[in-house]
C-alpha positions as CSV (number, residue, x, y, z in Angstrom):
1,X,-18.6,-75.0,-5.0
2,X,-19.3,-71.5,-4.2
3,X,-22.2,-71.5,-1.2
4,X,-24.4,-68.2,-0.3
5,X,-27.4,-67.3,1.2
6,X,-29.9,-65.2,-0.6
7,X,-33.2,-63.8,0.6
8,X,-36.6,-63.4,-1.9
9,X,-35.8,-61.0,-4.8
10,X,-31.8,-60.8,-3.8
11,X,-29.6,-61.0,-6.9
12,X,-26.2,-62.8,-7.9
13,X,-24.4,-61.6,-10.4
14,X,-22.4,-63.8,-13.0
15,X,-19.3,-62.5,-14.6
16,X,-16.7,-64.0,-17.3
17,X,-13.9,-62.8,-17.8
18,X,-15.0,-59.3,-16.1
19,X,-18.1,-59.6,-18.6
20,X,-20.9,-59.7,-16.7
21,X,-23.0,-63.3,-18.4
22,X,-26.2,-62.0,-16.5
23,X,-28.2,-62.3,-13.3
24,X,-29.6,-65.1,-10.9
25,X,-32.4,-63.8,-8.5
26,X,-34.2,-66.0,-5.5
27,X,-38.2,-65.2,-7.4
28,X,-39.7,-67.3,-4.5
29,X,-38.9,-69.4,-1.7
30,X,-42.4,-71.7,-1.1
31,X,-41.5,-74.5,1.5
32,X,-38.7,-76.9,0.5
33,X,-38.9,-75.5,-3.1
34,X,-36.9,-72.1,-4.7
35,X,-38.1,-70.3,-7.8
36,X,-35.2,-68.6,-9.5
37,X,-35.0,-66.5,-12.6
38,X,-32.3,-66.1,-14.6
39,X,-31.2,-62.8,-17.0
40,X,-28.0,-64.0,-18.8
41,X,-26.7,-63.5,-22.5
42,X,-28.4,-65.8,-25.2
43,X,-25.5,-67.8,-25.5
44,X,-25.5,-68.8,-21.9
45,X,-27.0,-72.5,-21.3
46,X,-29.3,-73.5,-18.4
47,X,-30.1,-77.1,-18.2
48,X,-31.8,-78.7,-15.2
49,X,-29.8,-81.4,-13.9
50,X,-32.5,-84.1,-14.7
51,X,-32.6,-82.6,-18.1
52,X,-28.7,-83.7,-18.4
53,X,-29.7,-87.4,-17.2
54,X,-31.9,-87.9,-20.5
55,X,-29.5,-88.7,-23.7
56,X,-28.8,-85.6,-25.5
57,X,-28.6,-85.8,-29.2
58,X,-27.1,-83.1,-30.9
59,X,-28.7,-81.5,-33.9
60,X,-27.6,-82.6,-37.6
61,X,-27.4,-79.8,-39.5
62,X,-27.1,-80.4,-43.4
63,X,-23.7,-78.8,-45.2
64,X,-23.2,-77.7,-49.1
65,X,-21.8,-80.9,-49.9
66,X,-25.1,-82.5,-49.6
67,X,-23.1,-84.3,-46.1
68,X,-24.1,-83.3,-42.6
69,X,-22.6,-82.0,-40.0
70,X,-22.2,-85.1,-37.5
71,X,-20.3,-87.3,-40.5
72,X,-16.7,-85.6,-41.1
73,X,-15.7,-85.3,-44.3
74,X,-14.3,-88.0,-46.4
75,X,-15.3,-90.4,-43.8
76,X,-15.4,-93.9,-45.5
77,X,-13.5,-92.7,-48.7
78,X,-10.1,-94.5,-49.1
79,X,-6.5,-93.6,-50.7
80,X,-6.3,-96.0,-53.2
C-alpha cells in the first residue's frame, strides 16, 4: 500500500499504463473525517468499502435467444 500525505485541495494523480484514469483531491479535512473527490474515466469504479460488505448481485441482462446473461448457454440441455 502506497502511503502519502496530502494537504486540503492537493491532488493525486492516477495513471494506467501511462494513461492517466483521473484525479483524487483532499475536498476537506473536518476533524477525524476526509472529503475527497474523485475525477476519473467513466469506466473507473469507486466503491466504499462497506458498500463491498453488502452481497452484490450482478445485473441479468436479457440475450436474443430469449436466455439471459447469468445462465450460459445450453445449460441443462443434454447430448443424447
Amino acid at each position: 500500500m502506497l502511503v502519502i500525505s496530502r494537504f486540503p485541495n492537493q491532488k493525486v494523480y492516477l495513471f494506467e499504463g501511462g494513461q492517466l484514469l483521473g484525479t483524487l483531491c483532499v475536498v476537506e479535512i473536518r476533524g477525524l473525517q476526509v472529503r475527497l473527490g474523485f475525477d476519473m474515466d467513466p469506466y473507473v469504479q469507486i466503491t466504499r468499502e462497506e458498500l463491498l460488505a453488502a452481497p452484490v448481485q450482478a445485473p441479468v441482462m436479457p440475450m436474443a435467444d430469449g436466455g439471459d446473461a447469468a445462465t450460459p448457454p445450453n445449460q441443462g440441455a443434454s447430448d443424447g
